[in-house]
N, C-alpha and C positions, 0 to 999 in steps of 0.2 A: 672743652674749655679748660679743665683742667690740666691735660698736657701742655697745654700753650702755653698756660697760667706759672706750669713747674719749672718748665723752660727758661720763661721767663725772670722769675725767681732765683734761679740758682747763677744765673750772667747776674743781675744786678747785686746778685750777692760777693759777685767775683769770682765765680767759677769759670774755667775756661777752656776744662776738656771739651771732649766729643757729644752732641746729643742729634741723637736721630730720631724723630718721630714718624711712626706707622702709621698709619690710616687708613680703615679700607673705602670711607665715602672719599668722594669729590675731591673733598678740600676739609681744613679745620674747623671745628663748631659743636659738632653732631647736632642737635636740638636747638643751638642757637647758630645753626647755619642760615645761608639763603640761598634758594632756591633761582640759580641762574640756567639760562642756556645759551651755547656758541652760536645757534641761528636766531636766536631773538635778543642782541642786546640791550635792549630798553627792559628785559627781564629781570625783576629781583623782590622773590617773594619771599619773605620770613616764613617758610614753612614749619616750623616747630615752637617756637617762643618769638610773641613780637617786642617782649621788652624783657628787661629784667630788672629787679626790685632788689635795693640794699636794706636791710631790717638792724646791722648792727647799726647803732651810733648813726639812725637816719638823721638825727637833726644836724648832727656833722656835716650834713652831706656822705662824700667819697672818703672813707677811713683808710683803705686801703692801697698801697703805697704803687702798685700796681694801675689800681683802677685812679689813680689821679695822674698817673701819667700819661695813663689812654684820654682822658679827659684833656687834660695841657696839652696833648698832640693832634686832638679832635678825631679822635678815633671813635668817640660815644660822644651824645648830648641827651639832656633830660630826654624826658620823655613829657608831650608835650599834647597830645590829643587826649578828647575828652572821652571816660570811663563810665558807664553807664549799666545797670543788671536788665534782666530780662527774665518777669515771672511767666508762672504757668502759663498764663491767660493772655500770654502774648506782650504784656506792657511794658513800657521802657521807663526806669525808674533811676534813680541815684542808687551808687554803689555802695553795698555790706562792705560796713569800714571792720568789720572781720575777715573779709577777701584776703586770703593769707598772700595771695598772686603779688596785689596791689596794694601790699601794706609799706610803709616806709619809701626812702626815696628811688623813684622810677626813672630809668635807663635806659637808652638802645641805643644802636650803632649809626653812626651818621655814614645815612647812604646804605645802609644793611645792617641786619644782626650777625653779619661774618664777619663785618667791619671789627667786632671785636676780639676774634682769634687771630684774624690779620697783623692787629697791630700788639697784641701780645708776643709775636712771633718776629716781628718787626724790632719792639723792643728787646727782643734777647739777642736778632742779629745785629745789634748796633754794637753790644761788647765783643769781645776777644774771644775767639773758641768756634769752633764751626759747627752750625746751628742746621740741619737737617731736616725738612717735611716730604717722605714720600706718600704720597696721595696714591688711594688705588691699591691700596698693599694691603692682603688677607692674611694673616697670622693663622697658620693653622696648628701647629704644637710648639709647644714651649719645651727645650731640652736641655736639663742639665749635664753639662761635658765635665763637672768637678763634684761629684753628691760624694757629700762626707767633706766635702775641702772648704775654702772658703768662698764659692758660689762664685758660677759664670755662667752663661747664658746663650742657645742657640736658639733661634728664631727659624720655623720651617714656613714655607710654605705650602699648600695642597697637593701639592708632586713631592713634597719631602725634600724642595731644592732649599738650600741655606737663604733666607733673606737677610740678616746680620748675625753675628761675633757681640756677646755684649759683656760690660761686665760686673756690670746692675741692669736690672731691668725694673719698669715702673707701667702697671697695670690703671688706666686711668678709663679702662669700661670696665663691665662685669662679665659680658659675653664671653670671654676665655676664663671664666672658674663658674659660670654658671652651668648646669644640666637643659637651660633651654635649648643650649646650642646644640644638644641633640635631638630634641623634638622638634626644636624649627626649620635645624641643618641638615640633617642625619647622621651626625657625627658619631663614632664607637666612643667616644667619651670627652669628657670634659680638662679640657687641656690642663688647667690649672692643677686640676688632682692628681692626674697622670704624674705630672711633673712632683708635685710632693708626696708621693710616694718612694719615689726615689732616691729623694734629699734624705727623709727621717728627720726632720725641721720639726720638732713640736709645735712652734710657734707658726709656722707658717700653716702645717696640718690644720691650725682653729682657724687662720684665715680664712684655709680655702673652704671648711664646713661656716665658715659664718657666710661666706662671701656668695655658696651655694645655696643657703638660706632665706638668701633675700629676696624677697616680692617685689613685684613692679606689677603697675598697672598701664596697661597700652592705650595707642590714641589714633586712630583713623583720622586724618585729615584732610579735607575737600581743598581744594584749592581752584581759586575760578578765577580768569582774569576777564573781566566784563566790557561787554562789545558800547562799543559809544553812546548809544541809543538809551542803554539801562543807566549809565552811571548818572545823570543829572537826579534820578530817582534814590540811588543809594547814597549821594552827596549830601542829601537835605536830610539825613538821620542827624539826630545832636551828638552821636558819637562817633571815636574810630574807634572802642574795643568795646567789647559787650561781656560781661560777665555774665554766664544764666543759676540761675539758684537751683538748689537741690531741686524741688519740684520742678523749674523746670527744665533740665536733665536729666529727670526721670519722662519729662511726657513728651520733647520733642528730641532726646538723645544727642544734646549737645552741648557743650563745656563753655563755647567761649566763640568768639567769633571778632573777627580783627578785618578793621580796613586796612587798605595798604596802599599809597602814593605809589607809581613805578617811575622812574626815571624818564620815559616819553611822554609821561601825563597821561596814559593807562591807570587803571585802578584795578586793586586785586582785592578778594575776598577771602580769606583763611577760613573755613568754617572746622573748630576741633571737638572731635566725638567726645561723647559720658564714657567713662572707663567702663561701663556695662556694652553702651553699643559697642564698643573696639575688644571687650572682651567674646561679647556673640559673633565677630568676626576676626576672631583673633589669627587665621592661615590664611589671611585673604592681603594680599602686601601689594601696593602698586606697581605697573609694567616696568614704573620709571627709578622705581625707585634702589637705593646702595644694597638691599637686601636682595630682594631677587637679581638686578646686575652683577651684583660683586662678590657678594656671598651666597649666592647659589638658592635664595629659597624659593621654591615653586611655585610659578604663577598661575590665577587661575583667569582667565579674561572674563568669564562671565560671571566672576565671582564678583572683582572689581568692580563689572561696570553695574553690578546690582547692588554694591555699599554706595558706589558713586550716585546712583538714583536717590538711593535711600536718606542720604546727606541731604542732597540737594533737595528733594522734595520737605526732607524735614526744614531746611533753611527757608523755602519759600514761606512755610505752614507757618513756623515761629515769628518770622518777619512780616510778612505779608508783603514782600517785594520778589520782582521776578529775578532769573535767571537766564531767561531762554537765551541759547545764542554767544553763550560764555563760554567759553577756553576750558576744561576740565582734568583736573589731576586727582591722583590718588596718593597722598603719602602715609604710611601707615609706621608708627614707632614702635618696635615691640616691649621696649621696656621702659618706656617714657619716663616712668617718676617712681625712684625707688619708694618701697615700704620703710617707716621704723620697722626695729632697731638699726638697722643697718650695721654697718663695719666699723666694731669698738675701735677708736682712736689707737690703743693700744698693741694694733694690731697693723697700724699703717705702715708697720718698718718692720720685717725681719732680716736682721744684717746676716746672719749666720748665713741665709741662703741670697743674701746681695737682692732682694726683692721687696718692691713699696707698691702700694696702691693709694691712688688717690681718684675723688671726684665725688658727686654729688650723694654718692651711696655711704659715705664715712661718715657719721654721725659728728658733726661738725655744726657753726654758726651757718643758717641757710640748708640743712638737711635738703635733699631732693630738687634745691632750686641752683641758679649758676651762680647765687653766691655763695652755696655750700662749694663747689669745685673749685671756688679761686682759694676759698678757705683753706679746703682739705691740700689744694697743692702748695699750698706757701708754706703749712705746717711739716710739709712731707719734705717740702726742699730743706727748713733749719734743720731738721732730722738728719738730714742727709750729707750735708755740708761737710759736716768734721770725720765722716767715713769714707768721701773722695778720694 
């Protein structure tokens, strides 16, 4: 989101060089993607966030000059289904108005939560300048061709062949200055330090130690799309999202749990793990999913389909509604929600080595949610502006 978001940003601002954006999922989003497929079109699950929540100036409404455009273009509409917690004991109650999720005004994408990377990227190709998404694209090192000069930028991919020439670069995940990418990948190291060792960038050296610093917590996610039969059963619940309280994501190992409308009049169910159950399965990553596809990390099948039990039987236990006979996915995020402190602001620009980082990891309005990434990218684009 936040690459979309900087993108977008720096066209409405009047910029109108070149911008290329990498990506190694699918398509634009990460976390507030949806989940589609080319043989099932009537498919389109919110697999990682099914809304998203504005906390600056909620009573405003949409503050941000971005998100009222995606608005005016119907790119998002409220958010409009009813919110509901889920104790220990099974009961379904009115929502903790301390639910940090669902605090302030609530958001999604009409027709998908991709619907709003889409038209972020829509908006920037409407100005002047040619505006770039390749989908599919793994960044494997980051190479500076000028250390000592004033910063440029080679992008490799896993063969070491050039995937762009750049002459900024902007860093909008943590995976290339993080150390997990060696324990999940099996990388010899971590790209981002490689590269600033190089440079001698003081400033960018605390980046890449703060940016390697950072904790996240991961999220296993069931994803079920329910055979005809069941859904008259999970229709008559009074909500679409469920919030579960500490307690109970401590006893049935789960966060959150979202209906979802599909497009053919299917009904999908998101069930998203406690940051402890998706921490006791932290090497276990779906068949289907960007990580083991396109980044390479190791699948286990029997691992899979033993978290995928474990979900679903805990969904049944919580609920007390069935499953049998439901369509089953595994999506797993490794670094779903960054920890504070995150990446001092102060830190989101070093021009010496022509390098920014933005997204929900910059300690920004909305920390660890998408409206810290639209945040951190708008700040990062006026930053950026006057040194184009």
């Amino acid at each position: 989101m936040s690459g979309c978001s900087l993108a977008a940003a720096l066209r409405q601002h009047g910029w109108d060089g070149s911008i290329v954006l990498l990506e190694s999922g699918r398509g634009p989003g990460g976390r507030a993607a949806t989940r589609r497929s080319r043989h099932d079109p009537g498919l389109g699950i919110n697999h990682g966030a099914p809304l998203f929540n504005i906390t600056a100036a909620a009573a405003a409404g949409l503050q941000y000059p971005l998100l009222r455009a995606l608005q005016a273009d119907n790119w998002i509409q409220p958010f409009d289904g009813a919110i509901c917690s889920l104790d220990d004991a099974g009961q379904v109650g009115p929502l903790d108005p301390t639910d940090g999720f669902t605090q302030g005004a609530l958001w999604q994408g009409r027709g998908g939560m991709d619907r709003l990377g889409a038209g972020l990227l829509e908006l920037a190709g409407r100005q002047p300048g040619s505006t770039q998404l390749r989908s599919g694209t793994l960044v494997r090192r980051l190479v500076p061709t000028q250390p000592g000069g004033p910063g440029a930028w080679q992008l490799q991919g896993a063969d070491g062949s050039t995937l762009l020439n750049s002459r900024w670069l902007v860093l909008s995940g943590t995976l290339l200055a993080h150390p997990r990418c060696r324990s999940m990948l099996g990388w010899d190291g971590v790209p981002l330090q490689q590269a600033a060792a190089a440079l001698g960038d003081r400033q960018l050296d605390q980046a890449a130690a703060a940016l390697a610093s950072i904790d996240s917590t991961a999220s296993s996610n069931l994803l079920l799309v329910l055979p005809p039969e069941l859904t008259p059963l999970w229709l008559e619940q009074p909500w679409r999202l469920l919030q579960c309280t500490a307690m109970a994501q401590q006893r049935w190992g789960l966060r959150r749990v979202s209906l979802q409308p599909q497009a053919d009049g299917r009904w999908a169910v998101v069930a998203e793990s406690s940051n402890a159950f998706a921490e006791r399965h932290r090497h276990v990553y779906g068949s289907r999913s960007s990580a083991a596809q396109l980044l390479g990390a190791p699948s286990d099948p029997s691992g899979e389909a033993a978290v995928l039990d474990a979900l679903d039987q805990a969904l049944q236990e919580a609920l007390g509604l069935p499953t049998a006979g439901a369509e089953r996915q595994l999506m797993r995020w490794g670094a779903a929600f960054p920890q504070a402190p995150g990446l001092p602001t102060t830190l989101q620009l070093c021009p010496h080595s022509r390098i920014g980082f933005c997204g929900d990891y910059v300690t920004s309005d909305g920390f660890g949610r998408i409206e810290g990434a639209i945040t951190s990218a708008t700040a990062l684009a006026a930053q950026l502006l006057p040194l184009l």
